[in-house]
C-alpha positions, -999 to 999 in steps of 0.1 A, spaced: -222 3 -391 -238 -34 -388 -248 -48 -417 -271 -77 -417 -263 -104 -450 -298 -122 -455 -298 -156 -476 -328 -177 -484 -319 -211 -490 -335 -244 -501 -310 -273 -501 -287 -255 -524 -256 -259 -491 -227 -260 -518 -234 -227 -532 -241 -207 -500 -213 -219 -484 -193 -207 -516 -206 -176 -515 -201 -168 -481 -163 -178 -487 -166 -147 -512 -179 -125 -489 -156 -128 -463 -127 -122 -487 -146 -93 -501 -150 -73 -469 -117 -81 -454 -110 -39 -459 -145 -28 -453 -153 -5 -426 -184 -23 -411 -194 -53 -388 -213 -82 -413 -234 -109 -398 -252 -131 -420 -283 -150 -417 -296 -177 -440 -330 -187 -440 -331 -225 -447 -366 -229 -464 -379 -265 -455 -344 -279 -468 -344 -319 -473 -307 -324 -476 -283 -326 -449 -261 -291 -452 -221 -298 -458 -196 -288 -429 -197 -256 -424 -159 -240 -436 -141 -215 -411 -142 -175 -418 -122 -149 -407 -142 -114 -415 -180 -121 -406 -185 -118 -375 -211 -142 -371 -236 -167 -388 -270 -180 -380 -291 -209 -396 -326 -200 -392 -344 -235 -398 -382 -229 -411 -408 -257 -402 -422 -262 -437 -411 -246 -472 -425 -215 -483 -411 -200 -511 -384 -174 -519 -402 -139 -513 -418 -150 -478 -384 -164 -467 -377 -133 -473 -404 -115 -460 -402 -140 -428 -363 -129 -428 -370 -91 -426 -395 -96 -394 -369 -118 -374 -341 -94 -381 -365 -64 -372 -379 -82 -339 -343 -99 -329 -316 -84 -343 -290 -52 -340 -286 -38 -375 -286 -7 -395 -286 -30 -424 -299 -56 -440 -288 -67 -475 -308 -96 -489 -292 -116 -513 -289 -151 -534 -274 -176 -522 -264 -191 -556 -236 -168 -571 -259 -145 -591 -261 -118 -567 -220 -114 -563 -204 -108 -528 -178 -83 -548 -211 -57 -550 -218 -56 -517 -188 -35 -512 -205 -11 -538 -237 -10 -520 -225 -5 -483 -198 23 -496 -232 43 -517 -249 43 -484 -222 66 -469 -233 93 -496 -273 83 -489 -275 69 -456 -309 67 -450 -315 53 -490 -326 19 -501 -298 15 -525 -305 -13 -552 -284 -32 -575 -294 -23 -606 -289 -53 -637 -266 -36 -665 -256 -71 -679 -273 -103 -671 -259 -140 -679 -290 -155 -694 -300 -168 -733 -311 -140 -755 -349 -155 -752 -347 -155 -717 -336 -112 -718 -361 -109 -742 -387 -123 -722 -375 -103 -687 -368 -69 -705 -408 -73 -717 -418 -79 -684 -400 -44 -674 -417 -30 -698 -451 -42 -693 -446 -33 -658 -436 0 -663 -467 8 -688 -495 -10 -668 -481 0 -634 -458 30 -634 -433 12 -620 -395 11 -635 -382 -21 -617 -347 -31 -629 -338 -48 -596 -347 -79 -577 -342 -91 -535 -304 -75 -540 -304 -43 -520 -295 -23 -489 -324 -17 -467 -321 9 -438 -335 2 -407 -365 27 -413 -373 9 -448 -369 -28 -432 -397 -14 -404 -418 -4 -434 -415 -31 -457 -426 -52 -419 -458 -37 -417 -466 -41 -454 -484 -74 -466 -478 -72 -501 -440 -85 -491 -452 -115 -481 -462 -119 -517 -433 -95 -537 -402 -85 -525 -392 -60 -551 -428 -50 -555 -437 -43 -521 -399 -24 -515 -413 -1 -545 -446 5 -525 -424 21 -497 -400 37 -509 -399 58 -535 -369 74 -536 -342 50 -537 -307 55 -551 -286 22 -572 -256 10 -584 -248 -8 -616 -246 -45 -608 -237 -77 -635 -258 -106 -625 -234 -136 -619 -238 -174 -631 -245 -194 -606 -220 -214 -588 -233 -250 -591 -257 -260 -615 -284 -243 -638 -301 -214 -630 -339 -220 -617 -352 -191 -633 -377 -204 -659 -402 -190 -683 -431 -200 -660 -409 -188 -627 -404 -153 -646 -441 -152 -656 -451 -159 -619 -426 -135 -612 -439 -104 -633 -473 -109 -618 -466 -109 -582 -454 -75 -590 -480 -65 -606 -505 -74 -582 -490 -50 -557 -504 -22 -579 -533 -44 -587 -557 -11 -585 -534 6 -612 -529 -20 -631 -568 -23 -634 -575 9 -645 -549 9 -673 -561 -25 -686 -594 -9 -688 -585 24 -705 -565 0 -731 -591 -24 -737 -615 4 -745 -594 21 -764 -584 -13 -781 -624 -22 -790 -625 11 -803 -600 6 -825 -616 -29 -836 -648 -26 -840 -651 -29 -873 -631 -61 -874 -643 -84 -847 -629 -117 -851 -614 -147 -829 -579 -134 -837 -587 -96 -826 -604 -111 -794 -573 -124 -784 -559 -93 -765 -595 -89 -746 -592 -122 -733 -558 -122 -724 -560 -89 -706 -592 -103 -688 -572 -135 -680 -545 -119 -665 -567 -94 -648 -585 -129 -629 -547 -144 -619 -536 -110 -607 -559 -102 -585 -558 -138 -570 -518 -132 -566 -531 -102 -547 -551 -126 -520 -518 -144 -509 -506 -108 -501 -517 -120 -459 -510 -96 -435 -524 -119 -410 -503 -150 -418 -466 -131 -420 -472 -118 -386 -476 -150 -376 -445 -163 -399 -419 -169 -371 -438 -192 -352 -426 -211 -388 -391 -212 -370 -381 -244 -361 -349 -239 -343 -317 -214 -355 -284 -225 -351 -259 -202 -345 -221 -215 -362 -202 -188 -356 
């Protein structure tokens, strides 16, 4: 089995060589060949020396011309390892310390019962402020209600080689990583996972970044999504038309609101432009 470890990265060096010290102690016993490749978004600062490991078997720095954002790293990440690479595999992960090298020991030995299953790391306990789990377990639920979909899991998976082809050839994952991987596959099996804390520093997931977040999603099912904001907002002006005022008007105008940001999520979704995403490739560097 070859497993392919893929880390976006943007200047955070400390942490990802961290957590590649982890992972090679973690799969010391594990029955499969790892190779990892970190996608270095645009990075301005000069990357620390790289340590020595014993269990991967190799690591490549794939240096990107300009910086363009965590999901089409990923997205750009997928195509090179489909186009370049020898893998069964691929298991995208964060470089930070909240995705934790101990799980992917969980996720390689579930693929022996489901071998040709995305398996997903599914968040049972997350490290964040209570406003902050508020905020994300609405935005599962809004999800769920406006779009069908039950997403408890973010870039931290195991992909087979027939799901990596997929997700590929679909454009919404230049634009949603965990979106599009729902568009292709529906039946995917999980493991329980406990988000980390991050190794050095505070985490970068903000309000506004979790808002941004929720939407891409959304605006992979941006057809669904549509036609339930409709149904509610009639429903809704049913309900209130005997008490139209600036404070009942609220909900129309936020559902209308997000309708207009959605669907303009939806336009970066360009099929044309991650075909074209490794010409982004300035050079990779292979260190082990």
């Amino acid at each position: 089995m070859k497993v392919k470890i893929l880390i976006p990265i943007y200047n955070d060096w400390r942490s990802v060589f961290e957590l590649l010290k982890n992972i090679d102690q973690e799969i010391n016993n594990i029955n499969a060949e790892i190779s990892v490749l970190i996608i270095n978004d645009g990075s301005n600062e000069e990357k620390e020396e790289v340590p020595e490991f014993k269990n991967i078997k190799s690591i490549k720095i794939i240096n990107m011309k300009k910086n363009k954002g965590h999901a089409r790293c990923n997205a750009a990440g997928l195509k090179h390892i489909f186009e370049n690479e020898d893998f069964d595999y691929v298991i995208p992960m964060d470089g930070d310390g909240e995705d934790r090298a101990e799980e992917i020991k969980l996720l390689i030995e579930k693929s022996k019962d489901y071998p040709s299953h995305v398996i997903t790391a599914n968040r049972v306990k997350r490290s964040e402020g209570l406003f902050f789990k508020f905020c994300y377990e609405t935005h599962k639920l809004l999800t769920l209600i406006f779009t069908g979909q039950n997403i408890k899991f973010g870039n931290f998976t195991l992909l087979p080689k027939s799901i990596v082809e997929k997700m590929v050839h679909e454009k919404a994952t230049w634009n949603s990583f965990s979106g599009s991987l729902c568009k292709v596959s529906k039946d995917r099996k999980s493991i329980s996972s406990i988000r980390g804390t991050r190794f050095f520093g505070p985490s970068k997931m903000s309000f506004s970044n979790l808002i941004q977040h929720s939407l891409s999603i959304i605006s992979v099912f941006k057809f669904t999504w549509l036609a339930r904001s409709i149904i509610f907002l009639l429903v809704y002006c049913y309900f209130i038309s005997n008490f139209i005022s600036f404070i009942t008007l609220i909900p129309v105008v936020v559902i209308i609101v997000l309708n207009a940001m959605i669907f303009t999520l939806s336009a970066r979704e360009n099929l044309d432009e991650y075909k074209n995403s490794l010409s982004n490739i300035s050079n990779i560097d292979t260190i082990k």
